[in-house]
C-alpha positions in Angstrom: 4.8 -6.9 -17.7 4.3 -3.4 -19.4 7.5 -2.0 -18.0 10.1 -1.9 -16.0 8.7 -0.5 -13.1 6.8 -4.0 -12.9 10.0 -5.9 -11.8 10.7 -7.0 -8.9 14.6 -6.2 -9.1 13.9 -2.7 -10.4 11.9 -1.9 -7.9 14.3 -3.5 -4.6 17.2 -2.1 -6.7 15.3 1.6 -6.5 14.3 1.3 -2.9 18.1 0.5 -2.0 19.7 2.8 -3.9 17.5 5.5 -2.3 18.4 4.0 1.1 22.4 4.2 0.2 22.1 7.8 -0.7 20.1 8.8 2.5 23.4 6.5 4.1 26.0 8.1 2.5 24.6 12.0 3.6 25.8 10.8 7.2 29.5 9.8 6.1 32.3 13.0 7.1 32.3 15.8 4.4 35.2 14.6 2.4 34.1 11.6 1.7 31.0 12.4 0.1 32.8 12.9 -2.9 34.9 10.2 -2.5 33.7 6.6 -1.4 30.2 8.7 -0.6 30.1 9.1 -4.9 31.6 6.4 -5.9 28.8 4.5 -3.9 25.6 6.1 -5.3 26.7 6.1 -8.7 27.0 2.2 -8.4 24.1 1.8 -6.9 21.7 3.8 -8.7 23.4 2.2 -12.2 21.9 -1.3 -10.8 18.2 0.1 -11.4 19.2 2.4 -14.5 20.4 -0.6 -16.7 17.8 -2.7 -15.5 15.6 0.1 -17.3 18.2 0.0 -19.9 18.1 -3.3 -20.3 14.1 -3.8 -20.1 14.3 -1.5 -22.9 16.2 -3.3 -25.3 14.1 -6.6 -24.5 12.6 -7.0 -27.8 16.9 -8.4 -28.2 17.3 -11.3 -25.8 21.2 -11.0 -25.7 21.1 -7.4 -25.1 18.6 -7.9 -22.3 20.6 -10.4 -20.6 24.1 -8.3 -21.4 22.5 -5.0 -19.2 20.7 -7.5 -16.6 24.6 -9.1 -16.5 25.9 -5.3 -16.1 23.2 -4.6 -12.8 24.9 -8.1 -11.8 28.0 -6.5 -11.6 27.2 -2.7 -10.3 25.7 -5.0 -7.7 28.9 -6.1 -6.3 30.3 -3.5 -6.7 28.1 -1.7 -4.5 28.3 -4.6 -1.7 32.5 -3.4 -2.3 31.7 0.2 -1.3 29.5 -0.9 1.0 32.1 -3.3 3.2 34.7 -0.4 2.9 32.6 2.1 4.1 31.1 -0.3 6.8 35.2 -1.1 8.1 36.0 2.4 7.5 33.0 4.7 9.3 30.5 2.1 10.9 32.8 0.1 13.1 30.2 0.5 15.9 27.4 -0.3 13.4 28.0 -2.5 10.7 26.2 -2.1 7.6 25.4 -5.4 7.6 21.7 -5.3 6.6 22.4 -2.7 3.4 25.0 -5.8 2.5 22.9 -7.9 3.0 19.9 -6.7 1.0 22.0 -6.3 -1.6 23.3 -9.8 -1.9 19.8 -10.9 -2.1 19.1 -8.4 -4.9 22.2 -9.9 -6.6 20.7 -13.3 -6.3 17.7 -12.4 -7.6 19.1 -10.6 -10.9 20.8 -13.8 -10.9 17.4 -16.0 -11.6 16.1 -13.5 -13.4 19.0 -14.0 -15.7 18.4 -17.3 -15.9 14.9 -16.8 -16.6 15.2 -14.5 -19.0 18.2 -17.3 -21.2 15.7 -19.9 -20.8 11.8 -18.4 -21.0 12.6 -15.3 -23.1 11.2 -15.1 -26.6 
């Protein structure tokens, strides 16, 4: 791999977080600057320290720390994402967007482990 762009979870975490902001320009006026933020700052942070962290890769621990902190803006966009789901989709869950993303958290997962056990 020559960069991050190459990876698998960078490029599913991109591709979601496009698809939550194009989701959260439907939600009522008020709370795009509420939940509506809060949601595609999370989910955009997955794919920006994956970058980060891709960066730093010449240090295995700090790889693995910023791949641990896409881990975790992961679920907490799947958070968002179930609030907003019980709160404005009742009709439609969001159930696929939650979905996709626990898959992408599994994969950052393995990738994680990956990285602890291949990485020079």
């Amino acid at each position: 791999m020559s960069n991050y762009t190459e990876l698998d979870i960078y490029k599913l975490a991109y591709n979601l977080a496009i698809e939550i902001h194009q989701m959260t320009l439907k939600l009522p006026n008020y709370e795009l600057y509420e939940q509506g933020s809060q949601i595609r700052r999370s989910s955009k942070r997955v794919k920006d320290t994956i970058a980060e962290g891709y960066g730093r890769k010449k240090y295995k621990a700090d790889f693995i720390k910023y791949l641990v902190y896409a881990q975790a803006s992961c679920d907490e966009t799947i958070s968002h994402l179930n609030m907003i789901s019980d709160i404005h989709f009742k009709e439609k869950p969001l159930i696929e967007l939650i979905n996709e993303y626990d898959v992408l958290g599994k994969k950052i997962n393995k990738f994680i482990q990956y990285v602890e056990k291949n990485w020079k």
